[in-house]
C-alpha positions in Angstrom: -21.6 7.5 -1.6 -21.2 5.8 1.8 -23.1 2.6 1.9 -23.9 -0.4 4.8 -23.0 -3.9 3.4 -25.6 -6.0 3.3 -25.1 -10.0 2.3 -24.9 -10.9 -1.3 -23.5 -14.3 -3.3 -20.8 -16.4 -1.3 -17.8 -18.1 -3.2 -17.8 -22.0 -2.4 -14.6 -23.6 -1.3 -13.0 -24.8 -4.0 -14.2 -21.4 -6.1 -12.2 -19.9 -3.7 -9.3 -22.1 -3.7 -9.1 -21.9 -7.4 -8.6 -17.9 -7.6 -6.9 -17.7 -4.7 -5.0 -20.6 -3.6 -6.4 -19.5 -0.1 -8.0 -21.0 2.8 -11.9 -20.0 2.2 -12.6 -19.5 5.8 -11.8 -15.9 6.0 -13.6 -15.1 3.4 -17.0 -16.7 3.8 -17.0 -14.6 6.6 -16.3 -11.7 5.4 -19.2 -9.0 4.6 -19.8 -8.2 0.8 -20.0 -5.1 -1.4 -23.2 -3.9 -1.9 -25.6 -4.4 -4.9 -24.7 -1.8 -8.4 -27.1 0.9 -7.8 -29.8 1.0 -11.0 -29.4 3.7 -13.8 -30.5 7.1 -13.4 -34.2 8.2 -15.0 -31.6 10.1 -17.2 -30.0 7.2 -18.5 -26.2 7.9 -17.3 -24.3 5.2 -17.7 -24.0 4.5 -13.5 -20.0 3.3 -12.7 -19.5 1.7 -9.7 -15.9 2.5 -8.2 -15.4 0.5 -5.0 -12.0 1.0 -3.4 -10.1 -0.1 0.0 -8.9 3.9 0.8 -9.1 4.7 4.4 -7.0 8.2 5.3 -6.7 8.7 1.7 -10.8 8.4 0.9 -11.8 12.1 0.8 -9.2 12.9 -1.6 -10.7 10.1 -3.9 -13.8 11.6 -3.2 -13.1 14.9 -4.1 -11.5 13.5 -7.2 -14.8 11.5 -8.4 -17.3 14.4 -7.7 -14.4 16.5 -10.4 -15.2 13.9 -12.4 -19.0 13.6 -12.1 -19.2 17.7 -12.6 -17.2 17.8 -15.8 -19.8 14.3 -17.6 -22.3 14.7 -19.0 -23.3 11.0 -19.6 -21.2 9.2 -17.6 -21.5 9.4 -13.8 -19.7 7.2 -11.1 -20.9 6.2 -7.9 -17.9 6.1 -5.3 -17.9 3.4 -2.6 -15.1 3.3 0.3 -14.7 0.0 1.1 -12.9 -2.5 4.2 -9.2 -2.9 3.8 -8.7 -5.6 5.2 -12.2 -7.0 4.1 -11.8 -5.6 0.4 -10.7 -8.7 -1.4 -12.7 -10.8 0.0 -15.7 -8.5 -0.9 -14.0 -8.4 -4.3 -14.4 -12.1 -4.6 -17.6 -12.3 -3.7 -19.0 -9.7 -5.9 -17.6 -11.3 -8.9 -18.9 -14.7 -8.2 -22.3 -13.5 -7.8 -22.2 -11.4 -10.9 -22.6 -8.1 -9.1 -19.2 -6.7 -9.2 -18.4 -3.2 -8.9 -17.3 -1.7 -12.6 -13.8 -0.4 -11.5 -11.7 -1.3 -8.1 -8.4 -1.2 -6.9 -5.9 -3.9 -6.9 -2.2 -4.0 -5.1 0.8 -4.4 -7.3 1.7 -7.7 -5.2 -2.4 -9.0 -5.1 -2.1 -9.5 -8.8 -0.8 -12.9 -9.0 -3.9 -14.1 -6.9 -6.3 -11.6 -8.0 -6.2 -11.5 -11.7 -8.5 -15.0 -12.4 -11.3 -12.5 -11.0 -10.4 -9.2 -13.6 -10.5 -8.5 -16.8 -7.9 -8.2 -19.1 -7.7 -4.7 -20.5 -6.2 -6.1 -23.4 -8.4 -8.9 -24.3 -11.8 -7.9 -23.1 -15.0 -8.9 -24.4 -15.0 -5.7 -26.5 -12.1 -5.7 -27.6 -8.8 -4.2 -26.6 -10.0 -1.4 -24.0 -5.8 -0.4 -24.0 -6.3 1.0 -27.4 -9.8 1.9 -27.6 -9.6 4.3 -24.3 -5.8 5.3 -25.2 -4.6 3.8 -22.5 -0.8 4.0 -23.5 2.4 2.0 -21.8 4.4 5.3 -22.3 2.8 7.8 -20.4 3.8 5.8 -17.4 6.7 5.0 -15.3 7.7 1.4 -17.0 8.4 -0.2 -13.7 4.7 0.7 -12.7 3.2 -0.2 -15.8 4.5 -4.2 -16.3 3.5 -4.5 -12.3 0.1 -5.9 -14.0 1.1 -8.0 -16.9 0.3 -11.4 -15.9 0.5 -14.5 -18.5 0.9 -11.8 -21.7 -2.2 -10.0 -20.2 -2.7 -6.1 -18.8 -4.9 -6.4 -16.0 -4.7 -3.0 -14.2 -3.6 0.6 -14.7 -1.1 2.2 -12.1 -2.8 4.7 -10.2 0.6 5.7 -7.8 3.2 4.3 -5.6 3.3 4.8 -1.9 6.2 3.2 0.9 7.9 4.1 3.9 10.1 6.9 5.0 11.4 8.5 8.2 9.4 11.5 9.4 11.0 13.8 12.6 10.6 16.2 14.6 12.4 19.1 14.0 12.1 20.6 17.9 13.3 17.4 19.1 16.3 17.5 17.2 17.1 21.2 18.1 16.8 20.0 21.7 18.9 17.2 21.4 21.5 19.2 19.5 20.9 17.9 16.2 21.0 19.8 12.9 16.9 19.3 11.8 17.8 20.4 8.5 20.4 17.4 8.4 18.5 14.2 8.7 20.7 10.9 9.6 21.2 9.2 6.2 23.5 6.4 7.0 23.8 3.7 10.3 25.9 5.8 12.0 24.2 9.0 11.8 20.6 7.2 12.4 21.9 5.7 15.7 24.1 9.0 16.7 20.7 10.8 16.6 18.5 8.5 18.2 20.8 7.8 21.4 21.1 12.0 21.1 17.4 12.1 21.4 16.6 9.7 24.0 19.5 11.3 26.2 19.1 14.6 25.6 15.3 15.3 25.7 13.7 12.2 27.6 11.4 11.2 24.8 11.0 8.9 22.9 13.9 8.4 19.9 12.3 6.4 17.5 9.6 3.8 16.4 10.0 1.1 13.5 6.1 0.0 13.9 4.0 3.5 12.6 0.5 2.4 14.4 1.5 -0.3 16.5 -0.1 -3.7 14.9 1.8 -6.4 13.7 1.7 -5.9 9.8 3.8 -2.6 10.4 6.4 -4.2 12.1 6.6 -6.9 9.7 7.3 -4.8 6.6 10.0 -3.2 8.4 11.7 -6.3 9.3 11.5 -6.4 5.2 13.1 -3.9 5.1 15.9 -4.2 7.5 16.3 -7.9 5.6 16.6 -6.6 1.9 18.9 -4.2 2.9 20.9 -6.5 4.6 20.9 -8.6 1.1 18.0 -11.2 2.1 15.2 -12.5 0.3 11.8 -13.5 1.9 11.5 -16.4 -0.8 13.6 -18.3 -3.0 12.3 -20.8 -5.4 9.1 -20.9 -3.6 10.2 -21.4 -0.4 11.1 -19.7 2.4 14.5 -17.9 2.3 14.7 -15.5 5.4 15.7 -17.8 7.9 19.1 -17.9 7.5 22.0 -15.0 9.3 20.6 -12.1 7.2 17.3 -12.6 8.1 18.2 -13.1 12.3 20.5 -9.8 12.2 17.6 -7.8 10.7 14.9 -9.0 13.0 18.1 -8.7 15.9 18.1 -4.5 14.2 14.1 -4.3 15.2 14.4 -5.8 18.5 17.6 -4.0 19.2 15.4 -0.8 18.5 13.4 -1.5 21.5 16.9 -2.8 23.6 18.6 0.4 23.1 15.4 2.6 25.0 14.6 4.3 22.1 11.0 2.8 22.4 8.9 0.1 24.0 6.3 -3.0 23.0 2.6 -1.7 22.9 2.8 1.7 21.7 1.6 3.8 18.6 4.2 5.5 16.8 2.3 8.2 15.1 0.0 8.9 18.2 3.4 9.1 20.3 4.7 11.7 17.2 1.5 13.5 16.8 1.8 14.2 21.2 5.6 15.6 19.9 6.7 12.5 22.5 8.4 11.0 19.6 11.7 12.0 17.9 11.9 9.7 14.4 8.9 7.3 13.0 8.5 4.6 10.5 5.4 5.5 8.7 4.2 6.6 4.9 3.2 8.8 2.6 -0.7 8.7 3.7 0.7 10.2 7.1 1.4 13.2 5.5 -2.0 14.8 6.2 -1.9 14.2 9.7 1.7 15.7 9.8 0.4 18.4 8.1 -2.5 19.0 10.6 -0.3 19.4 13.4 1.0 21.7 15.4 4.1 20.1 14.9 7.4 21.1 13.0 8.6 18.2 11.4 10.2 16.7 8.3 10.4 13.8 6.3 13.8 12.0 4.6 14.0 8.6 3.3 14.6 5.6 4.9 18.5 5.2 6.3 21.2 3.2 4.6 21.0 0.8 7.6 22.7 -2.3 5.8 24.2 -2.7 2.6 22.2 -1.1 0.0 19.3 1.4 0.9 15.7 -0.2 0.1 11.8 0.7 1.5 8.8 -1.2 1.6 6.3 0.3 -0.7 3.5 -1.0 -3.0 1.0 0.6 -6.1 -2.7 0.8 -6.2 -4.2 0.1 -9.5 -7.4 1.1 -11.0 -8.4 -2.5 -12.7 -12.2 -3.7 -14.1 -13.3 -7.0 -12.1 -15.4 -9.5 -14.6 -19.0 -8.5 -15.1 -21.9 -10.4 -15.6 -23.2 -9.9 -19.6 -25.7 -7.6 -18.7 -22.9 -5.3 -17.7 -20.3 -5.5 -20.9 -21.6 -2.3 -22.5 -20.3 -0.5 -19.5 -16.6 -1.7 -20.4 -15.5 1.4 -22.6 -17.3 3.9 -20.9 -14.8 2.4 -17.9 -12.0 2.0 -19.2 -12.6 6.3 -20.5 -13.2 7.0 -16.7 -9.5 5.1 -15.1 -7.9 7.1 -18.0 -9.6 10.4 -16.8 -8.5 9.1 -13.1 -4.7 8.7 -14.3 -4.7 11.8 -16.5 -5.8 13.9 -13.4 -3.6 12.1 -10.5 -1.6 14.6 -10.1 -4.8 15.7 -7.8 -4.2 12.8 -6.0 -0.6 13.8 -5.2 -1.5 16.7 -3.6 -4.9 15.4 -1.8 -3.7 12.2 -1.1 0.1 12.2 -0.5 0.8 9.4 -3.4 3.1 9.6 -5.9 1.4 9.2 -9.0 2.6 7.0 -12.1 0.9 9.5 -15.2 4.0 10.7 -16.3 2.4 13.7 -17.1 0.8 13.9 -13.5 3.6 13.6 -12.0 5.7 16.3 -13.6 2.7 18.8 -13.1 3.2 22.5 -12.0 0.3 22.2 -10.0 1.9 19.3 -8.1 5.4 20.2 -8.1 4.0 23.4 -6.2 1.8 22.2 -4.0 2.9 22.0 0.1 2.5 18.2 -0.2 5.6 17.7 -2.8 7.4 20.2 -0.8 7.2 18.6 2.3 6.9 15.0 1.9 6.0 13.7 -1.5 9.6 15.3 -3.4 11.4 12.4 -1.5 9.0 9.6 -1.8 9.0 10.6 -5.7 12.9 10.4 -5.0 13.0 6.9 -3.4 10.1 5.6 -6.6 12.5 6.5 -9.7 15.8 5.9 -8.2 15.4 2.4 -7.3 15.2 2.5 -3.6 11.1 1.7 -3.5 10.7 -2.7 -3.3 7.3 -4.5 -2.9 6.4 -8.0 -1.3 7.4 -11.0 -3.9 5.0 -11.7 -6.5 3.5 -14.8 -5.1 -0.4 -16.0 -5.3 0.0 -16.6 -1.3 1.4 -13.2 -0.8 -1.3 -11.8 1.5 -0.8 -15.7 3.8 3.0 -15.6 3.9 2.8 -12.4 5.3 0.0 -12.9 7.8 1.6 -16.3 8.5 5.3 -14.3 9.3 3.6 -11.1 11.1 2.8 -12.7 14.8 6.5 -14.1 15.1 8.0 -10.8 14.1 5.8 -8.9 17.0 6.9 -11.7 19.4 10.3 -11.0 18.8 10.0 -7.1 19.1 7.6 -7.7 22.4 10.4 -9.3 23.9 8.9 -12.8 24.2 11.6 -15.0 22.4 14.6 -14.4 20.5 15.0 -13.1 16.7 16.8 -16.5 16.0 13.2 -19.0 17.7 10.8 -16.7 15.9 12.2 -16.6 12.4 12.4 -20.2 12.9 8.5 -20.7 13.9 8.0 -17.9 10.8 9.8 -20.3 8.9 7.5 -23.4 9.8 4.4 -21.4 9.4 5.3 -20.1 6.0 6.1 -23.6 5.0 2.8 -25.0 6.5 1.1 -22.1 3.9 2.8 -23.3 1.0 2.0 -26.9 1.1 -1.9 -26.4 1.8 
């Protein structure tokens, strides 16, 4: 159900500080989840699910009222929620002892998220691993340990999602290209774009899928790990160096070379079929799909030295409940395994590549339009190595907002890759010492 925020508990500074290590300020502004609705007359057990889903949400949705059709005493309540407002809503809720029963926590948030969950296998009624049959096996072992902090499970992986390359197939047929033989290497990726840009007028490529900063950014990370550089090194910053300047040099060059320009939207230019090649991920699918377009999707070029694309997991985790709440926690942790055990309807609803073994290998899945088209690949690029997320770092989500302006800079044209890795530098540094 679709709710208004209203104003609940506030975290105080140093609250804040201590589960986050971040500056409060953002979050004492931010709005807050709503209150947990009261039980039905029936006596349900009510679960509160708030997630951050945007594009994605009505296949969650369809998912939870599945769910709520096949109970019969259990019943969840389904909130979309902010992205870029969620974790600070997260906090808040927690503080104030109103926390939703089940949310959703990035692979890279856990190292400052987990003060404020609990951990599945130490709860306050027991191990909720074991009691739901929550098992390490029937998931992709990679995925799985993504939540283990300090000897502790904090979260369940729900699927994987990162970046690829989706075309247009006309556009390539105009410019002479073979659309069934996407460029896979430097040479190839460059060969095609000039083809496109010469040979058709439009546009040949864009590195920044909707145009704001933060996309950008995690392409730059992904032109730097392929190029064999690291974003941090002993907790400090370790892209500056000649690695780091030749992949921001690759992004700018993008824009150098004609194939686009600052200010514009990749996947409105591909949706307009103005656009040959875009950056974007596997929650674009549906609006691919919508189109009148024919297109395709291929993973990310070997640009550098070894391929690599930015990705992340959502997780399905319990936040800490006020006591009141505690007989809720097994009847939870039944309704994240149902979640997991039926994510293969995610896959095909949602575009994700789901980490349930079992989900993942299902017919229904492997036959759906969605693995045909898109997801076959991204499941590709998840089990063979190629998928990387941010650093595990408790100032994750800072570093990045702290690198993201300098990076846009340089693409805009306004100074050189070399000045703004060296004010992302300063910046990051400034983060790490508050």
């Amino acid at each position: 159900m679709m709710r208004k925020l209203r104003a609940m508990g506030r975290l105080n500074r140093r609250e804040f500080l201590m589960l986050t290590g971040s500056s409060a300020a953002a979050l004492l502004a931010a709005p807050t989840f709503p209150s947990h609705p009261a039980l039905a007359a029936s006596q349900k057990k009510t679960i509160w699910f708030a997630t951050l889903f945007h594009s994605d949400a009505p296949a969650m949705d369809m998912i939870i009222k599945k769910f709520n059709a096949a109970q019969g005493d259990v019943e969840v309540d389904l909130t979309q929620g902010s992205w870029t407002e969620y974790y600070a809503q997260l906090y808040n809720a927690v503080v104030a002892g109103k926390a939703p029963q089940i949310a959703i926590c990035h692979d890279w948030r856990f190292a400052a998220t987990h003060p404020i969950l609990i951990p599945l296998n130490q709860s306050p009624v027991g191990n909720l691993l074991e009691k739901a049959g929550l098992n390490k096996n029937d998931y992709l072992p990679y995925a799985w340990g993504a939540s283990e902090v300090g000897g502790n499970h904090y979260g369940i992986p729900l699927d994987q999602h990162m970046y690829g390359i989706y075309y247009n197939k006309k556009l390539f047929r105009d410019a002479g290209l073979d659309p069934e033989r996407p460029p896979d290497t430097l040479q190839q990726f460059e060969a095609a774009a000039n083809a496109i840009k010469e040979k058709t007028g439009k546009y040949a490529y864009h590195p920044g899928a909707y145009g704001q900063a933060r996309w950008y950014r995690r392409t730059w990370y992904v032109y730097l790990w392929q190029n064999g550089g690291k974003l941090l090194e002993n907790d400090a910053p370790a892209f500056n160096d000649a690695k780091g300047v030749e992949a921001l040099e690759y992004l700018v060059s993008t824009v150098k070379r004609g194939w686009n320009k600052p200010g514009t939207n990749g996947a409105a230019q591909f949706q307009a079929g103005e656009l040959g090649m875009q950056v974007n991920g596997n929650w674009y699918y549906f609006d691919a799909a919508k189109s009148n377009l024919d297109w395709g999707f291929v993973q990310m070029p070997k640009w550098f030295e070894k391929r690599f694309t930015w990705g992340a997991s959502h997780n399905l985790v319990i936040p800490k409940q006020s006591k009141d709440k505690e007989e809720f926690l097994l009847a939870t942790a039944q309704t994240i395994k149902w979640i997991s055990d039926n994510s293969a309807l995610w896959g095909i609803h949602a575009g994700h590549i789901p980490m349930n073994k079992k989900a993942l290998e299902s017919e229904d899945l492997r036959a759906s339009r969605t693995w045909k088209q898109a997801l076959a690949e991204f499941s590709k690029m998840a089990v063979t190595g190629v998928f990387r997320s941010e650093p595990y770092h408790p100032k994750i989500e800072e570093i990045g907002a702290a690198i993201e302006p300098h990076i846009e800079t340089a693409y805009n044209g306004k100074v050189s890759p070399k000045e703004a890795l060296a004010k992302a530098e300063r910046a990051v540094r400034d983060v790490l010492a508050a």
